[in-house]
N, C-alpha and C positions, 0 to 999 in steps of 0.2 A: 256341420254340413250346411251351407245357405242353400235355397230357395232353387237356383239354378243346376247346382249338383244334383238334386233329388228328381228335380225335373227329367233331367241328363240321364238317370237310372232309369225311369218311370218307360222313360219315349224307349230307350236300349233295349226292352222289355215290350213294350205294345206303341208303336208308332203311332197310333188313334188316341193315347190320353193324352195329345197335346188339343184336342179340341176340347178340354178342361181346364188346361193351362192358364193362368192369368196374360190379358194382354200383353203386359212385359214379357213374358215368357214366347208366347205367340209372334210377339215384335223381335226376338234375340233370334238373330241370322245364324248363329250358329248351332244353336237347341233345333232351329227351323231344318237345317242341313243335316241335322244328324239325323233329327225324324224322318226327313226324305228318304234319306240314305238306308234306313231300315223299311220305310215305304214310302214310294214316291205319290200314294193317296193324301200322305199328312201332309200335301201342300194345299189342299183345302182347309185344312187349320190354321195354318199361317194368317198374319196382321194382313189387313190387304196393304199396304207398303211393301210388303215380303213380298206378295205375289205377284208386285210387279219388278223387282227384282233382277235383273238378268245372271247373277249366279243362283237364285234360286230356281226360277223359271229353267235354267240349265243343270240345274242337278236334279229335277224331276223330270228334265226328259233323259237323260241320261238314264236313272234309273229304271224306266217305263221301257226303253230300249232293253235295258236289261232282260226285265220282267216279259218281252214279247220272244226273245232271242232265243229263252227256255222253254216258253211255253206262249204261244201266239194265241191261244184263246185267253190269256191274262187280262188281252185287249178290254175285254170286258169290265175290266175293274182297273184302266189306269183313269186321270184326269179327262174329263168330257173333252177338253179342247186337246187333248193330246191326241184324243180319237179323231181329231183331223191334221193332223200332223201327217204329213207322207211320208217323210222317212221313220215315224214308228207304225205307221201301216202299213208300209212294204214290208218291213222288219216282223212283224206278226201274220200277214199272209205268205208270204214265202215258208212261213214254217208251220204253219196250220192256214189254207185256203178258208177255210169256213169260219176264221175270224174275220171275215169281207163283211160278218154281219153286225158286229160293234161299231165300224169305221163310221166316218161322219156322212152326211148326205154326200156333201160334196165328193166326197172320192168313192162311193160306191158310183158314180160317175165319170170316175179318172179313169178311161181306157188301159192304162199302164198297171194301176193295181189288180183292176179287176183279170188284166190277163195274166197279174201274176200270180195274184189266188187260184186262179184255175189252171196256172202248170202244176199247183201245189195237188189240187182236188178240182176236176172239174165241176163236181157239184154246186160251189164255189159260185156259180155262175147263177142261182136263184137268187143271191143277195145283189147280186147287180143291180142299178138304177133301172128303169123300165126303157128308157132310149138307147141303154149299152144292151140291155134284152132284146132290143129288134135292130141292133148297130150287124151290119150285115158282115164286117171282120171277126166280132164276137162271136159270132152264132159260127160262122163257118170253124172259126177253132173249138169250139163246142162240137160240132160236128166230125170234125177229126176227132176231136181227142175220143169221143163215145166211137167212132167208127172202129177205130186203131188199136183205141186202150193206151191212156198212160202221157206221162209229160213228153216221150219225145215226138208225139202225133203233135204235141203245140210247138214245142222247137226244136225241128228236124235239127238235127248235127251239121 
């Protein structure tokens, strides 16, 4: 078995012992993809060559989609720069609101998320930016949604 096989078994098993990995190992694109693929965290292990990669960088969002799709407070443990990603914030607030509090500065300020974390849970609405907090559309679907009870108090039929 060489060097890359065992490696291959190691990551199949814990996607984190590739930040042990010898460089080589960290720089092979397809060691790098398999680890993704079992967690798309093990792109912080990656060579940075890899990480700028554009099928790398697309199979750890791809997989981070995943991981929001089942379970939106995963948010918390995909890649930092993923947590400004819109389409894996929308993808993790639509299915849990109260991951609006992992997302990045910027889109707890993005109108469009924040109102779709709070069809999700209006609670949702305490992670908000402080300007979407006094943004006078937010607060009035805050106020439906508390008055009414429930997503279709934010979007009537």
């Amino acid at each position: 078995m060489n060097d890359r096989e065992g490696w291959l078994r190691r990551i199949d098993i814990d996607a984190y012992s590739l930040q042990w990995a010898p460089e080589a190992i960290r720089g092979d694109k397809g060691v790098v993809l398999a680890a993704i693929e079992n967690d798309c965290y093990a792109f912080f292990y990656a060579s940075p060559a890899l990480k700028r990669d554009p099928d790398v960088i697309r199979a750890s969002k791809q997989e981070a989609l995943h991981w929001v799709h089942v379970d939106g407070e995963k948010l918390e443990h995909v890649m930092p720069h993923e947590r400004g990603d819109r389409e894996i914030v929308l993808a993790a607030v639509t299915q849990n609101g109260n991951a609006l509090r992992f997302a990045s500065v910027d889109l707890k300020a993005d109108r469009e998320v924040v109102l779709a974390a709070m069809a999700q849970n209006v609670s949702a609405f305490r992670f908000a930016s402080p300007a979407l907090q006094n943004d006078p559309r937010v607060i009035q679907r805050r106020e439906a949604a508390l008055r009414f009870g429930g997503r279709s108090a934010l979007f009537p039929h």
